[in-house]
DSSP file (Angstrom, degrees, kcal/mol; ACC not computed):
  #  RESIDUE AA STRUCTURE BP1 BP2  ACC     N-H-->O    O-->H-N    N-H-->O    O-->H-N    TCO  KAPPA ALPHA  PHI   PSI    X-CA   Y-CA   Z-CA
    1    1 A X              0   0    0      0, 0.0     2,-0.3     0, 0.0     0, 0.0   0.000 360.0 360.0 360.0 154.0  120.6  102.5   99.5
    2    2 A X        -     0   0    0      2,-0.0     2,-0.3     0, 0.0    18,-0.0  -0.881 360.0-177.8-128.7 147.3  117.5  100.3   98.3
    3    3 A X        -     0   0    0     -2,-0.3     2,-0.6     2,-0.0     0, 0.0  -0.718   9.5-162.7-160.4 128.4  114.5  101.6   97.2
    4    4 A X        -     0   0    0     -2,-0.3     2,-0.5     2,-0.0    -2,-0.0  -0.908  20.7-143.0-133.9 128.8  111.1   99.4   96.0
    5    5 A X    >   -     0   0    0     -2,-0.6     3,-2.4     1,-0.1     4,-0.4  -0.750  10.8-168.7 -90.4 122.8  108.1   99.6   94.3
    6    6 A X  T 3  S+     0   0    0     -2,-0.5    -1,-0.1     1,-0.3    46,-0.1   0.396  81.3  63.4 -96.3  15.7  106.2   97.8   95.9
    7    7 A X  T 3  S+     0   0    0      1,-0.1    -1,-0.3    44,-0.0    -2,-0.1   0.447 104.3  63.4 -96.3  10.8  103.3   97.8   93.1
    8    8 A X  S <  S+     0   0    0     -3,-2.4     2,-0.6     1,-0.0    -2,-0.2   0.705  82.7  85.1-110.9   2.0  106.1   96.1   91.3
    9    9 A X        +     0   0    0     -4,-0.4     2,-0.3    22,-0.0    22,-0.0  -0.571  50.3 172.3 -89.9 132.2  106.5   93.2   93.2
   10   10 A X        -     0   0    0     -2,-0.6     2,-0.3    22,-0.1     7,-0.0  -0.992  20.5-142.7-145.7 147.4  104.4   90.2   92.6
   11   11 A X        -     0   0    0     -2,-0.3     4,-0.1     2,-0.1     5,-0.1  -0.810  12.1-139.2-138.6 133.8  104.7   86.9   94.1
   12   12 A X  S    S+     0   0    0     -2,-0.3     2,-0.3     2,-0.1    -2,-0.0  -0.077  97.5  40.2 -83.9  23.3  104.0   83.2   92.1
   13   13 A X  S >  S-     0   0    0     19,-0.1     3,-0.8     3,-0.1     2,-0.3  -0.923 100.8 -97.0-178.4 151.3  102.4   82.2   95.3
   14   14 A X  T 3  S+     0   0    0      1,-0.3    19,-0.3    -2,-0.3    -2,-0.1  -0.469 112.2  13.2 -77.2 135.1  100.0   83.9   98.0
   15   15 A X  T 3  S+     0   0    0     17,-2.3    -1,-0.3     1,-0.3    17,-0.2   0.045  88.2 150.7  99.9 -22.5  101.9   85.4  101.2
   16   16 A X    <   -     0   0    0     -3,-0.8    16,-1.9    15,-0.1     2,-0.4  -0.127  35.0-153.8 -29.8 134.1  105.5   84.9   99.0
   17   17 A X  E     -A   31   0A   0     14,-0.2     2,-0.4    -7,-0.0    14,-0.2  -0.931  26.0-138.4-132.3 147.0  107.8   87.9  100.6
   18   18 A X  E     -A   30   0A   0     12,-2.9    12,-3.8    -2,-0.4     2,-0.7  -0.890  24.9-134.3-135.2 113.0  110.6   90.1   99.7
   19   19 A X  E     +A   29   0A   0     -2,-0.4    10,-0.2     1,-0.3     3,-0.1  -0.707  31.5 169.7 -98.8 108.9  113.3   90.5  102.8
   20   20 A X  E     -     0   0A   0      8,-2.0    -1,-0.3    -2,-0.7     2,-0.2   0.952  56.6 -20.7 -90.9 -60.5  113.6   93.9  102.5
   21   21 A X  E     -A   28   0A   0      7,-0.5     7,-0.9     2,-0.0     2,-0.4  -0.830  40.3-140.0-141.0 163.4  115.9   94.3  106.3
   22   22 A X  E     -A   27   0A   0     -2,-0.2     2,-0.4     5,-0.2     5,-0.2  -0.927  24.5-177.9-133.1 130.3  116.6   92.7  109.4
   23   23 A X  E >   -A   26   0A   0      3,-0.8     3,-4.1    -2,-0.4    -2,-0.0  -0.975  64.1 -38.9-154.3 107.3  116.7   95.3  112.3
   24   24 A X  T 3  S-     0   0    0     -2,-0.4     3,-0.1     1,-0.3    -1,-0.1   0.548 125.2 -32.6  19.0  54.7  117.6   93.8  115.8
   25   25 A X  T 3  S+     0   0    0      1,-0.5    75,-4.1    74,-0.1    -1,-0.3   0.034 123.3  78.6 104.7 -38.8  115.9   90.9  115.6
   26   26 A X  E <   -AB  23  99A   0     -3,-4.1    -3,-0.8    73,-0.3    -1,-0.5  -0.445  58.4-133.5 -82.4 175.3  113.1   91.7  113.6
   27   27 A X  E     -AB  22  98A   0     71,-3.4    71,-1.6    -5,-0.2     2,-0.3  -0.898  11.6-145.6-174.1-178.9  112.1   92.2  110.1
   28   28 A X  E     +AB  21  97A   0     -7,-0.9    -8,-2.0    -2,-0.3    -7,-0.5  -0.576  27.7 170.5-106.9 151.0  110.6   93.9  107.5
   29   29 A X  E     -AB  19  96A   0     67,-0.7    67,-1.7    -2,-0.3     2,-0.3  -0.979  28.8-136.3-137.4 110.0  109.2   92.2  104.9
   30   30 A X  E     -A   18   0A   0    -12,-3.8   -12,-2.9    -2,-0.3     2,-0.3  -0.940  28.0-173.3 -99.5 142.6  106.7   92.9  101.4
   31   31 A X  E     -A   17   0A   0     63,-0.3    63,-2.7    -2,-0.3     2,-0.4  -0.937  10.9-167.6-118.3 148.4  104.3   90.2  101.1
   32   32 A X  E     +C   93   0A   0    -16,-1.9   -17,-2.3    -2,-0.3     2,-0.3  -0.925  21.1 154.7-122.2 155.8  102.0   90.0   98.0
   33   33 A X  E     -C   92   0A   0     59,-0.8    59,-5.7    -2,-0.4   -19,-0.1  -0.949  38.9-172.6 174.1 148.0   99.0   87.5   98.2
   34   34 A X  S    S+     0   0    0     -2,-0.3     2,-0.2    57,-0.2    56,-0.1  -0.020  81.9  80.5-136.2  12.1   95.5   87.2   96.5
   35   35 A X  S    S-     0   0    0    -22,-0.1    53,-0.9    54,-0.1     2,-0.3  -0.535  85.7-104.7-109.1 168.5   95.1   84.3   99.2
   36   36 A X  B     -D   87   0A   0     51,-0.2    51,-0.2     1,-0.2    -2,-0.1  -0.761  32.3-127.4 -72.5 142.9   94.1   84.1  103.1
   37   37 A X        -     0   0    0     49,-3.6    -1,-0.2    -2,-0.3     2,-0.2   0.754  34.8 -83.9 -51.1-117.3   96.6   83.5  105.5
   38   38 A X        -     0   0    0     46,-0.1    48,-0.2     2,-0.0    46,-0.1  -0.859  40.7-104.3-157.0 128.8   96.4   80.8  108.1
   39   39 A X        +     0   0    0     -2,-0.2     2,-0.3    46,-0.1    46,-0.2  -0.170  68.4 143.8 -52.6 124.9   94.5   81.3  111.5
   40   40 A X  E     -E   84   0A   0     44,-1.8    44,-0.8    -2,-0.1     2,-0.3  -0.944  42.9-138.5-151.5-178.9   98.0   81.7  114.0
   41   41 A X  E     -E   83   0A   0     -2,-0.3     2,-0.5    42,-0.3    42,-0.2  -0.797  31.1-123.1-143.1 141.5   99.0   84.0  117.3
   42   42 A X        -     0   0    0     40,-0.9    39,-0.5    -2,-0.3     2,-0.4  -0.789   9.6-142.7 -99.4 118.4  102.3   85.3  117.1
   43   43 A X  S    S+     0   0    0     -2,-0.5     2,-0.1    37,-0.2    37,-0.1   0.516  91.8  29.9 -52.6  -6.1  104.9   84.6  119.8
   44   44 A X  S    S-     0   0    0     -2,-0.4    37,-0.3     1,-0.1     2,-0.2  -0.216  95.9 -69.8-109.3-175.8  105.8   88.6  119.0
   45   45 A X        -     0   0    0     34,-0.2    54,-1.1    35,-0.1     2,-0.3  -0.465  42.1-166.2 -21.4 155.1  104.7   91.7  117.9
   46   46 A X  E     -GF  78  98A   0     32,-0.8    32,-2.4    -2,-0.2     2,-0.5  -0.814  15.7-164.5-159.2 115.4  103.6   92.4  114.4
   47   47 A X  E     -GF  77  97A   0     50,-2.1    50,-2.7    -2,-0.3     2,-0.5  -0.931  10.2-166.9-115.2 145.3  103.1   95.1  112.9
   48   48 A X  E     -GF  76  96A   0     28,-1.0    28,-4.1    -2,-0.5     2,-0.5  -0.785   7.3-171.4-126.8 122.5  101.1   94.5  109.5
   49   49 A X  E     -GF  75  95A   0     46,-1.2    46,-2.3    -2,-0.5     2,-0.9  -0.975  16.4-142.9-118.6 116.5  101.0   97.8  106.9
   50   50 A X  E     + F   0  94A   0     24,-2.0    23,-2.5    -2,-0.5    44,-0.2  -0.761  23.4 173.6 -89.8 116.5   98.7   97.7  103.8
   51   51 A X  E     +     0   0A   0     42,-1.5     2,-0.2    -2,-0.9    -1,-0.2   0.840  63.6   2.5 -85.2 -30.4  100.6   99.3  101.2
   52   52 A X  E    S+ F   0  93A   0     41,-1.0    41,-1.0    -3,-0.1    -1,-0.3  -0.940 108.3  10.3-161.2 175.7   98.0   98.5   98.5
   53   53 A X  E    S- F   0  92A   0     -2,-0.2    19,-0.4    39,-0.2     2,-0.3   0.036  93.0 -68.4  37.8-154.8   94.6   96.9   97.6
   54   54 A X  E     -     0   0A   0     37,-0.6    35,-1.9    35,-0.4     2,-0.4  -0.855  34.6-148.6-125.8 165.3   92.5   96.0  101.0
   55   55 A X  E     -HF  70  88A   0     15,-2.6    15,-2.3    -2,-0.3     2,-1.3  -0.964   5.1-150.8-135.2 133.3   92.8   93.5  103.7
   56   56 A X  E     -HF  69  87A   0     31,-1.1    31,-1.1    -2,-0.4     2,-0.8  -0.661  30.6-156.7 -89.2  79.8   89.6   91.4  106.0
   57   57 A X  E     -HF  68  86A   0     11,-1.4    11,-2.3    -2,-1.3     2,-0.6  -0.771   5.1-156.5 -97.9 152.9   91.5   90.9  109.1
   58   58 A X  E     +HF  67  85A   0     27,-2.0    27,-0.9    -2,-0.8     2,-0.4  -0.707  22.6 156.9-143.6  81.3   90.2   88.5  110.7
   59   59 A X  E     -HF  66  84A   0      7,-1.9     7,-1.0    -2,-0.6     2,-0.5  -0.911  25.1-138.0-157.4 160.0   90.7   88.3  114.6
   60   60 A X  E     -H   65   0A   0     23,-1.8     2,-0.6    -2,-0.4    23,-0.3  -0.867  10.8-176.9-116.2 127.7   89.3   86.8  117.8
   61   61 A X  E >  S-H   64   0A   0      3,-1.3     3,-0.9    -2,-0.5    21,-0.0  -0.867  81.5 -19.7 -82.4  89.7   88.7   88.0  121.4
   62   62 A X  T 3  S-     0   0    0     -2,-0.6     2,-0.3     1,-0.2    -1,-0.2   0.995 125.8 -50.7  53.9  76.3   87.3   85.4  123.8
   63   63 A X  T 3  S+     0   0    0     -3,-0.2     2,-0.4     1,-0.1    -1,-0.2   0.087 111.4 109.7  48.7 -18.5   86.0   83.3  121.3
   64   64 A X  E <   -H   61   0A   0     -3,-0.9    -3,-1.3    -2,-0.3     2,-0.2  -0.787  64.1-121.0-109.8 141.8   84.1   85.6  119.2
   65   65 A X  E     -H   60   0A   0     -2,-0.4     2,-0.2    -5,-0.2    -5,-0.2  -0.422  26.8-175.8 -60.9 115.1   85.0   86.7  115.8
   66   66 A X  E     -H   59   0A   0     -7,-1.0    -7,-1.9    -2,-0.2     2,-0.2  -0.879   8.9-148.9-124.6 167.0   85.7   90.4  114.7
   67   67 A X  E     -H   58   0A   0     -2,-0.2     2,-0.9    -9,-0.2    -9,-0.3  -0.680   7.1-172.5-128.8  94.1   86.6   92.3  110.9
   68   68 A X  E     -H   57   0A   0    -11,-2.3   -11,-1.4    -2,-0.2     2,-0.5  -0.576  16.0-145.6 -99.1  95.2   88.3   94.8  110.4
   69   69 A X  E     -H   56   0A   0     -2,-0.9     2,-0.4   -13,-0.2   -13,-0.2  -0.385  22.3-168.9 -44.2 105.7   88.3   96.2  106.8
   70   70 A X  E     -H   55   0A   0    -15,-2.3   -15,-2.6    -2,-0.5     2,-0.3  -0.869   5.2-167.8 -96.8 127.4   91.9   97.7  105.9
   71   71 A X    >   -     0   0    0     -2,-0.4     3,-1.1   -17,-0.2   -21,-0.3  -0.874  52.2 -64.5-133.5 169.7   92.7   99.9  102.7
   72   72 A X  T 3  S+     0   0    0    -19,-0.4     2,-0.4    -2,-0.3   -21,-0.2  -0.189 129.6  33.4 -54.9 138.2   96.1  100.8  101.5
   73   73 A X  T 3  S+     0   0    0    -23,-2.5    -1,-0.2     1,-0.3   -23,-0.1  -0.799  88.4 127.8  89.8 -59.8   97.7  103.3  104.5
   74   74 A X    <   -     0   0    0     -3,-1.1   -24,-2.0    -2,-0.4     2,-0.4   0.289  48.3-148.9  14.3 113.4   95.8  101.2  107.5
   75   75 A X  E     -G   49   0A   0    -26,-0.2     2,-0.4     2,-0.0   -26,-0.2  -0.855  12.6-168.8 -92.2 122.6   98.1  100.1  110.2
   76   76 A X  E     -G   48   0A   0    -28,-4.1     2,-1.0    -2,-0.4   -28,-1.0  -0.718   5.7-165.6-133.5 112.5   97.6   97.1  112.2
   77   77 A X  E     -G   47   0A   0     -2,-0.4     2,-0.7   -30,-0.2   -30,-0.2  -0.608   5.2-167.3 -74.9 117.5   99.7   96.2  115.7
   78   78 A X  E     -G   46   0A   0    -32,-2.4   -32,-0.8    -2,-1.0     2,-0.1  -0.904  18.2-155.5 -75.1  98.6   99.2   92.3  116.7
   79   79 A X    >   -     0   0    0     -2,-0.7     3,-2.3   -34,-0.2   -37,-0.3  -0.513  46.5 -60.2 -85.0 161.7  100.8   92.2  120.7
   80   80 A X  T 3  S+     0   0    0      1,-0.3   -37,-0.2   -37,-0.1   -35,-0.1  -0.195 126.1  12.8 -35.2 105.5  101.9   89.1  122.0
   81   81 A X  T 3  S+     0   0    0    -39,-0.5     2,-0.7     1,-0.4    -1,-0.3   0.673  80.7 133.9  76.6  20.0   99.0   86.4  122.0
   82   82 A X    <   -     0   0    0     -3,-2.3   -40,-0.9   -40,-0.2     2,-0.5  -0.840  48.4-144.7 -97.6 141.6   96.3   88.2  119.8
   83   83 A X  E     +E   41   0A   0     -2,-0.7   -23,-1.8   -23,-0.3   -42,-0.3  -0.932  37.2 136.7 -88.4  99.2   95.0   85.5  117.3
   84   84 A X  E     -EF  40  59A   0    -44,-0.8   -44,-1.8    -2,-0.5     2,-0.3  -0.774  35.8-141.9-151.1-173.6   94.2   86.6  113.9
   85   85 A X  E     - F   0  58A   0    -27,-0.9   -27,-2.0    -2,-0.2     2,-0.5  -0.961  24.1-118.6-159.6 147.6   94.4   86.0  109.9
   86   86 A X  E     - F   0  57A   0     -2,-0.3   -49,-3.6   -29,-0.2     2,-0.8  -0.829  23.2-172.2 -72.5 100.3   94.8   88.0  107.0
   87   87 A X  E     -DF  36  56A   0    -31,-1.1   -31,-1.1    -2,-0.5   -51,-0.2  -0.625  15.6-154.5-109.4  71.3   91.7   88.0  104.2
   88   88 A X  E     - F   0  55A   0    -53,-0.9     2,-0.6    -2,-0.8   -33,-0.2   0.030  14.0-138.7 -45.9 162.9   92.8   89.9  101.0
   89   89 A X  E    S-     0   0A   0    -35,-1.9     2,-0.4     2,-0.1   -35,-0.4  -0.642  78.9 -46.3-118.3  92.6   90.0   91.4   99.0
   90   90 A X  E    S-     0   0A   0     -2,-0.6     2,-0.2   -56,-0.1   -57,-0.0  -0.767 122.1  -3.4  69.6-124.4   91.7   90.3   95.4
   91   91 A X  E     +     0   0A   0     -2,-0.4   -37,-0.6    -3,-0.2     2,-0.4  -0.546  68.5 175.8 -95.5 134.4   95.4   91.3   95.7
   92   92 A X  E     -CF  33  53A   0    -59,-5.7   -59,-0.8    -2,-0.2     2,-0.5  -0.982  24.1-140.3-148.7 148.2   97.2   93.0   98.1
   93   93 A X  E     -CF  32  52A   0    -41,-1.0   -42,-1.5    -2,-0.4   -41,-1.0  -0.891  23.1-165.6 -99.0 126.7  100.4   94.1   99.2
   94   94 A X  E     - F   0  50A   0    -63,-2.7     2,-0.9    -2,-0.5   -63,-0.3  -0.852  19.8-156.5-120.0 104.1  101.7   94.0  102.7
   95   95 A X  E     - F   0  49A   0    -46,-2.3   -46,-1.2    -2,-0.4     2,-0.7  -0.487  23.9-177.5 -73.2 110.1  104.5   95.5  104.8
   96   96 A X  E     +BF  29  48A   0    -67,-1.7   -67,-0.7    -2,-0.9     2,-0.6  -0.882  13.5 179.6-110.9 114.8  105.1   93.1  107.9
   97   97 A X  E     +BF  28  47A   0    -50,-2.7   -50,-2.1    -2,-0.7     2,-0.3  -0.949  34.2 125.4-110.2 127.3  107.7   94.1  110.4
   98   98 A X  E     -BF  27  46A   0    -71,-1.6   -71,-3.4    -2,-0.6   -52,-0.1  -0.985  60.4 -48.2-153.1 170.4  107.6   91.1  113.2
   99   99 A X  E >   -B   26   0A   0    -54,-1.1     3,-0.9    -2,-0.3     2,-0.5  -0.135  62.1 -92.4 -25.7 130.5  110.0   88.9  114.7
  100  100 A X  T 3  S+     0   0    0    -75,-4.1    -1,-0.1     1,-0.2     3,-0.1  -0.710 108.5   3.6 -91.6 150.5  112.5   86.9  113.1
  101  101 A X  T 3  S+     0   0    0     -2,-0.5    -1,-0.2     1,-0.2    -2,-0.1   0.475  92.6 145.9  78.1  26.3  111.2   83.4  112.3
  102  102 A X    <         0   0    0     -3,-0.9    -1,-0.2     1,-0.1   -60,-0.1  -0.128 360.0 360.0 -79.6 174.8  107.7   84.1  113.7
  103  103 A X              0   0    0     -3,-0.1    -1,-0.1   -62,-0.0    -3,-0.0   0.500 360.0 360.0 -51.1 360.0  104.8   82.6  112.1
């Protein structure tokens, strides 16, 4: 058994992660970050869990730009080709279950 608190994890560097499992192929992951990601689309699925603080994501639909404001419970699925980035608003904690090796 494991068990983490994940307001106690903190990362010397933004998007830094904590390998919690790896589950057929995927895995789960906490990231802490006070940074933005990187603009990507992920060859995978992703699903992106705010465990604490808020997140600006960031993603685009035929060229044009959307934001979707996320606070701590807020689920967000990324399918196969959606384009997006991560904008904390100060510090946040993230649960990311995706592929492994994905962007």
């Amino acid at each position: 058994m494991k068990f983490i608190d994940n307001e106690v994890f903190t990362g010397t560097h933004a998007w830094q992660a904590l390998d919690i499992a790896e589950i057929e192929g995927a895995t789960v992951r906490l990231h802490w970050t006070d940074k933005p990601y990187t603009w990507h689309t992920n060859d995978g699925e992703e699903v992106f869990v705010v465990l604490s603080g808020a997140i600006d994501m960031h993603y685009r639909i035929d060229e044009k730009i959307y934001i979707k404001h996320m606070l701590a419970g807020q689920i967000c699925h990324a399918a196969v080709g959606d384009e997006h980035v991560a904008h904390p608003v100060g510090e946040a904690r993230i649960l990311v279950v995706e592929k492994k090796d994905s962007i």
